[in-house]
N, C-alpha and C positions, 0 to 999 in steps of 0.2 A: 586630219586635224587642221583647222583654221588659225590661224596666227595675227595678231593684232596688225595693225598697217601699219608700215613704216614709210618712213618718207625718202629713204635710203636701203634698198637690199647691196652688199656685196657679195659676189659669188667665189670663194675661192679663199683661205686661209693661209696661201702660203707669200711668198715675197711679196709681192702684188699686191694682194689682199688685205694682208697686214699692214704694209705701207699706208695703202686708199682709207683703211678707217684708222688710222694715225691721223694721217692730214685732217680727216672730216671731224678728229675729234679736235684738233689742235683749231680750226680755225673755223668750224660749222657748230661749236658744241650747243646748239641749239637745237639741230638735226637728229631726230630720233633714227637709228641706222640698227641693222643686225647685218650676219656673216656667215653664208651657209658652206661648210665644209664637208665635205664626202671623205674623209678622212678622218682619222681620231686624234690627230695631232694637228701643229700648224707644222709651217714648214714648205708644203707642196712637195717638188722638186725634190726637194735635199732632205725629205724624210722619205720618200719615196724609192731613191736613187738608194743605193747601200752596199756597192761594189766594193772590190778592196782598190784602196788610194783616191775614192771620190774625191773628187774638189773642186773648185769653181776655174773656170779658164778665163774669166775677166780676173782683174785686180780688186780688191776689197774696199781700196777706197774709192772707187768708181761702185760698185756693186753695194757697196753700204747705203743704207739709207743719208739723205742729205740733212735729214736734221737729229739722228745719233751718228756719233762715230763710231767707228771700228779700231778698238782700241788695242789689238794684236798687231803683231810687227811683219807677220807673214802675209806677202802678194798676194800669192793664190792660196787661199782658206780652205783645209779639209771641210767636209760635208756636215758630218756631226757638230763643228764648230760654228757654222752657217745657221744650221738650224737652231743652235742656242740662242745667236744675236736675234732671230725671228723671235723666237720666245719669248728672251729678256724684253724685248720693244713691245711687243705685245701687252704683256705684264705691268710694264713702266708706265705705258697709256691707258689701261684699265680695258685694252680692246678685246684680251681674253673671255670677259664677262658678256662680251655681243654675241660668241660664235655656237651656233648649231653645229655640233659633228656629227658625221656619221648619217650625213643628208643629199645622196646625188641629185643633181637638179637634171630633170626629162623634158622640161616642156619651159618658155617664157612666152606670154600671151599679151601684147597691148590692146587696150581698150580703149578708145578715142571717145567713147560715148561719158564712161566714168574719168579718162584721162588717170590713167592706172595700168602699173603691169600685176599682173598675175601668175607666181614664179607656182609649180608645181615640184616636190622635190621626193623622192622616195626615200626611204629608211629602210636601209637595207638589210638593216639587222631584225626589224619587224616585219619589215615587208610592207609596211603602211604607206598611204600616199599622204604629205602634208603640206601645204599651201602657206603662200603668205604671198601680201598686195604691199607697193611701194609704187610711190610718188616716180623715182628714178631708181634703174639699174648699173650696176657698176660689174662688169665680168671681170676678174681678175683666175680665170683659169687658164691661162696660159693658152699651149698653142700644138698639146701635143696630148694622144690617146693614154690617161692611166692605164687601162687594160693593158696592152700588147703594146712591145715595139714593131718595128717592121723587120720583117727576118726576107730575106727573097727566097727564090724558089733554091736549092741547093741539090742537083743530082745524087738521089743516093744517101742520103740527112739518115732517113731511116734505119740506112742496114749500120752505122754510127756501134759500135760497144760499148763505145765511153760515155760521157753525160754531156749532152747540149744543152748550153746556158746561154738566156739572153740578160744580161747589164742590168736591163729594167726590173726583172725579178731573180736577184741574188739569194740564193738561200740560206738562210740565217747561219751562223758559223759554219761556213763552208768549207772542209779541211782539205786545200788542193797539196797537200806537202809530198815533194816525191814525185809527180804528175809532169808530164809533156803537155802542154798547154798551148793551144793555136788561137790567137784572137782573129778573129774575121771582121777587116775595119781599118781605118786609116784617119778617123777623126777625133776629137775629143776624148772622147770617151776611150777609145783602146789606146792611145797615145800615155792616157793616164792608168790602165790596167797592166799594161805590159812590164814598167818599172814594179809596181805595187807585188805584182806577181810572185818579182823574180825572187823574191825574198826565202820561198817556202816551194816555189816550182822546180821539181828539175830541171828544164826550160820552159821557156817564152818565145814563142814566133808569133811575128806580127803578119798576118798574112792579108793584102791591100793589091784590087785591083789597079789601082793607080795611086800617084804619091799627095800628097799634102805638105803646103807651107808648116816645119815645125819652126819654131822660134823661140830662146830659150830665153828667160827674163830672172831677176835675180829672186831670189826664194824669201828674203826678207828687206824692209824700207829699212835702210840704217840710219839713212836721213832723219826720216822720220821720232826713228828712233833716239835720237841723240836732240833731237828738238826738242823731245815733250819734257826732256832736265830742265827747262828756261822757260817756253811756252804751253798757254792752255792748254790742253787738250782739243777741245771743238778749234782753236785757229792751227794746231799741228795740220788735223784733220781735214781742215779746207784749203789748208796751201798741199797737201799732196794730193787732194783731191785736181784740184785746180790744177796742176803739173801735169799729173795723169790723163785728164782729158785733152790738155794741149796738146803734148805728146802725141797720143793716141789720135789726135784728129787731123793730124800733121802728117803720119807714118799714112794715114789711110788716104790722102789726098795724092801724097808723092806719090805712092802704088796707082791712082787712078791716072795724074798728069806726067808721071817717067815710070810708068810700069818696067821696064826692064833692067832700070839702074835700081830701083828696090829689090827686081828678083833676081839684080847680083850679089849684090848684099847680104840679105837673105840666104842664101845658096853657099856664101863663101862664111858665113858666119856657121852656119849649117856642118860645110864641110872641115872648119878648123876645129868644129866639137866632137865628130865622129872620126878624126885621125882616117891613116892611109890603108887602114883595111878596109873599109866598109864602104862599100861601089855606093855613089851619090845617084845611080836612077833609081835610086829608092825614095831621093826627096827633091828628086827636081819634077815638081808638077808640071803638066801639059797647059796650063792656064795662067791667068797673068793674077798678081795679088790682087786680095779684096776680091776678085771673083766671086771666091767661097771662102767661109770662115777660115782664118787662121788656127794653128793650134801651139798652145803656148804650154811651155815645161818649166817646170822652176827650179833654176839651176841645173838646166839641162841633164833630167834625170835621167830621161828616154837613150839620148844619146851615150852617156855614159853605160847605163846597163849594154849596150848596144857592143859597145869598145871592152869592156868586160868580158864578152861573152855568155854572159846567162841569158841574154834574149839574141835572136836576131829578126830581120825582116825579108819578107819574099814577096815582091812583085810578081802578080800571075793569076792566071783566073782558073776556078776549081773545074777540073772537065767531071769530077763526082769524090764521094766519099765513099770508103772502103770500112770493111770491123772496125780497123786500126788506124788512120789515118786518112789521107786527103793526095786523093792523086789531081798532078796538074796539068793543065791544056800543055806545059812545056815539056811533060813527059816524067818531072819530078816527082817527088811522094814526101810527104809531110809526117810523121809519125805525132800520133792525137792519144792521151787518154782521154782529154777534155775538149770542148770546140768550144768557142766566148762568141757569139756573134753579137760582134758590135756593130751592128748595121743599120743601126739611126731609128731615126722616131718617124711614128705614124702621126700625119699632122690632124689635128683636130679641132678644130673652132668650138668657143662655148661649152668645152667639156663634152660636147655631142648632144648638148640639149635643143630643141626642137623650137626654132624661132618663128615666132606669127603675128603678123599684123590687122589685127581686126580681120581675124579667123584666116588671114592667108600667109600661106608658107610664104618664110625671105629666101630666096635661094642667095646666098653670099656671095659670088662668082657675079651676080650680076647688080653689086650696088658697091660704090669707090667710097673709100675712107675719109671722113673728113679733118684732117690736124693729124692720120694716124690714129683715132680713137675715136670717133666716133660714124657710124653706118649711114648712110645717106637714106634720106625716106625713113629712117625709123627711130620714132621719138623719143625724148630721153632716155636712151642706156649710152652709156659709154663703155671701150673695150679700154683695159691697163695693158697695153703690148711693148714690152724694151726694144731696144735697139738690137742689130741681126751685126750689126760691123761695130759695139760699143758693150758696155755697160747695160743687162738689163735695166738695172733699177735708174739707171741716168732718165731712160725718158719715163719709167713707169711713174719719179717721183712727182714730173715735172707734170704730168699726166692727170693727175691725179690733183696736183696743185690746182690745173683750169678744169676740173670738175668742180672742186670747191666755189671757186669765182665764179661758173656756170650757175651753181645753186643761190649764190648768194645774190647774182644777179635777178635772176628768176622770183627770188622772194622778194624783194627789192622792187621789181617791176611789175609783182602783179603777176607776172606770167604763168601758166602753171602744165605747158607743151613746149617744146623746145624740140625742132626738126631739120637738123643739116640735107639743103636742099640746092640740087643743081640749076642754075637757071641759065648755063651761058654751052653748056652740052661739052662737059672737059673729057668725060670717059674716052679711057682708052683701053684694049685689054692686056694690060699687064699688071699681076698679082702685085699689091702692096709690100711685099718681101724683099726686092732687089738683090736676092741671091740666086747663082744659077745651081745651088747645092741638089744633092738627088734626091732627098726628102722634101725638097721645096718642090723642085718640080711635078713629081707624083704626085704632088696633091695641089694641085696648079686650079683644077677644077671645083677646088673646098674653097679656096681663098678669096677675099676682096679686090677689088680691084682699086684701083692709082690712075686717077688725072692727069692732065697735060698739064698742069699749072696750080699753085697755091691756091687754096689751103686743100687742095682734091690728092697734090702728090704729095709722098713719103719719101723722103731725102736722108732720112736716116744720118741727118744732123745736130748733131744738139746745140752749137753754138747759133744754130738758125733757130731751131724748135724753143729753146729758152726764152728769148722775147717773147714770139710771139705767141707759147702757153702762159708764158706768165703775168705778160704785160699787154698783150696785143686786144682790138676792142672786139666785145660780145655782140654790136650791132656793124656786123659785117659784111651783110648783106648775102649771105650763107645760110646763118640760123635764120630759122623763122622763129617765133616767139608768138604765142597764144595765150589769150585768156578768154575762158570760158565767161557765157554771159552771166552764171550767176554769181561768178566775183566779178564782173563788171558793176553788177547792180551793187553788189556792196561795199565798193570801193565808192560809187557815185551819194550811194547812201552817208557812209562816212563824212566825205567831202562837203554835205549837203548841209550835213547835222554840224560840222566845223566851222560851214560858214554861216549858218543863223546864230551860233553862239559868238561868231565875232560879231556880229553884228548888231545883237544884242548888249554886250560889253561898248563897244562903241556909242550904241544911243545912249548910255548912263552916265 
């Protein structure tokens, strides 16, 4: 099936995506745009995800869109509440009526001849292939495999009695009540299982080959909340936002310029919440902060289940899995009806769609980012990518802001190619991600690669990235900018016809 052009494809319906055609309605509404979703809902992420206790490990008012608030009083937002505020925005801006569901994208194709991509997208429910052409592409699918998480290899998984579950596909009311429960995992994601668990588990083991920064933050803005008695709402919304980045940008600087005085801190804050039973090499990491993500609890839940007793945690690596359990390299044995392997995402560019430039494959690995968003050598698309040490949606918004300003410049000038291009040779090989995480690195060889120097490196700054996506100039001597000669001629045309008619007017 053929689809009319647009002058605008976004790929991805969820935070991202929904954000990129907000803005583009909010400030391009001239721009005829659609929104291909592989999914039946929006959401992404957070319709996707469906663990018990999901929820977001940023703060909500950093993770909120910048121009809705998030008008709950809770830090970290359960999942299902996430995905409402996606919906309600959605709805609010009319963007709901752009999106195609139930549309994987396989292939993006630039034409240089037509100056056009040409997205191919399957229908998975018919099996049909359908097509549609746009001016500029916008990827808002994130950065990780819908299909499969990454599980490792696990001696012995097989001969398992109980049921192995990975996080990424939970099965629908899942009745674990009564169950011995092992999560395999030390990050986000089992940090947030373990508590959620213990409710209905006979126990929770958290089982981690090595520890992670956990850090407990308070479960609801009181501030906040005592503010909006007197003040707007959208100014409550901006002074905690505005807090919260500070904050946040402060805590991850000190980590980088006195790494050891934050991972005393850290560590003693840590161990005044897990009281004198619970041995601390279970969360004194071998690495220094900011390394690798943080994992944040609200109202240090983890901990508390912890000191309770319904969960505990075991540092150790599995020498294999038995019927019943989980025997370890230290000669211990875990008793398992369930295994949770929380053991991170498989990373994925594009959704695993099949990138080409006037018929040649882009290998990713060998072209550097430009601003973080957009691919060097290849013409108008840009990627919606958040921050790895912040707030997805902090740079996704801002992200998306200088796609608008891109287009309106582009229209504005005539242009109608737009190509971030190296001319001073800044490449260097390291992946755009600045994490040494083990999901990162695995997929070291999928990723883009990072510059020696502005605008080719990703600093995963936002008080830096804020100017200069929002304000900074479009002839930067970076972008190239094109116009085809047959709007040269009609531009010249124009100009031609405007200036006999002054001239005319003048002789009378």
């Amino acid at each position: 099936m053929k689809h009319k052009h647009l002058d605008v494809l976004i790929i991805g319906a969820g935070l991202s995506g929904v954000g990129a055609a907000c803005h583009l309605s909010r400030k391009c509404p001239d721009l005829r745009y659609g929104i291909l979703e592989r999914r039946k809902r929006v959401g992404g992420t957070w319709d996707l995800f469906r663990y018990p206790g999901i929820r977001s490990d940023s703060d909500m008012f950093t993770l909120g869109y910048n121009f809705r608030p998030w008008t709950d009083t809770k830090m970290l937002a359960d999942g299902p509440s996430i995905r409402n505020y996606i919906e309600e925005t959605a709805e609010h801006h009319q963007v709901h009526k752009k999106i195609h569901f139930g549309l994987k994208v396989t292939a993006e194709d630039w034409s240089s001849e037509f100056n056009r991509w040409t997205v191919t997208a399957l229908n998975e429910e018919t099996g049909e292939e359908e097509v549609f052409t746009a001016g500029f592409v916008l990827n808002c699918t994130g950065y990780y495999n819908y299909d499969a998480g990454y599980t490792p290899k696990i001696p012995g998984i097989n001969r398992f009695g109980g049921e192995v579950i990975h996080p990424q596909h939970w099965p629908a009311d899942y009745d674990y009540t009564g169950k011995r429960v092992v999560v395999i995992g030390s990050g986000a994601t089992a940090v947030t299982l373990v508590p959620a668990m213990t409710d209905r588990a006979a126990h929770v083991t958290m089982l981690q080959r090595s520890p992670t920064y956990v850090a407990s933050v308070p479960e609801q803005d009181l501030i906040s909340k005592n503010l909006r008695r007197v003040l707007p709402e959208m100014l409550v919304y901006r002074m905690a936002r505005t807090r919260n980045i500070l904050l946040q940008r402060t805590v991850f600087n000190l980590s980088i310029r006195k790494p050891k005085a934050i991972r005393r801190l850290l560590l003693a804050a840590a161990r005044k919440q897990l009281g004198p039973d619970i041995d601390m090499k279970h969360f004194q990491p071998h690495y220094n902060p900011w390394e690798e993500r943080m994992c944040a609890v609200p109202k240090g839940d983890l901990f508390k289940v912890l000191r309770e007793g319904k969960a505990s945690v075991v540092t150790d690596h599995i020498k294999n899995v038995t019927k019943t359990g989980i025997k370890l390299e230290s000669g211990d044995w875990i008793p398992a009806d369930i295994i949770v392997t929380a053991t991170g995402l498989d990373l994925q560019m594009l959704g695993g769609a099949e990138l080409r430039v006037d018929g040649k494959h882009v290998n990713l690995s060998n072209t550097m980012m430009y601003k973080g968003l957009m691919l060097e050598k290849v013409p108008n698309m840009a990627l919606v990518f958040g921050y790895t040490n912040a707030s997805w949606t902090l740079k996704a918004d801002i992200a998306s802001e200088f796609v608008c300003r891109l287009l309106k410049h582009m229209r504005k000038t005539g242009a109608e190619k737009v190509t971030p291009i190296d001319e001073e040779g800044c490449g260097s090989d390291v992946n755009f991600l600045n994490l040494r995480s083990g999901y990162i690195q695995r997929a070291d060889d999928r990723l883009p690669r990072q510059g020696n120097k502005d605008p080719w490196q990703n600093l995963n700054d936002y008080l830096h990235d804020l100017p200069a996506l929002r304000y900074g100039k479009m002839n930067d001597g970076h972008l190239k900018f094109e116009t085809t000669n047959l709007h040269k001629t009609k531009r010249n045309l124009v100009q031609k016809l405007l200036s006999n008619t002054l001239n005319i007017e003048a002789q009378r």
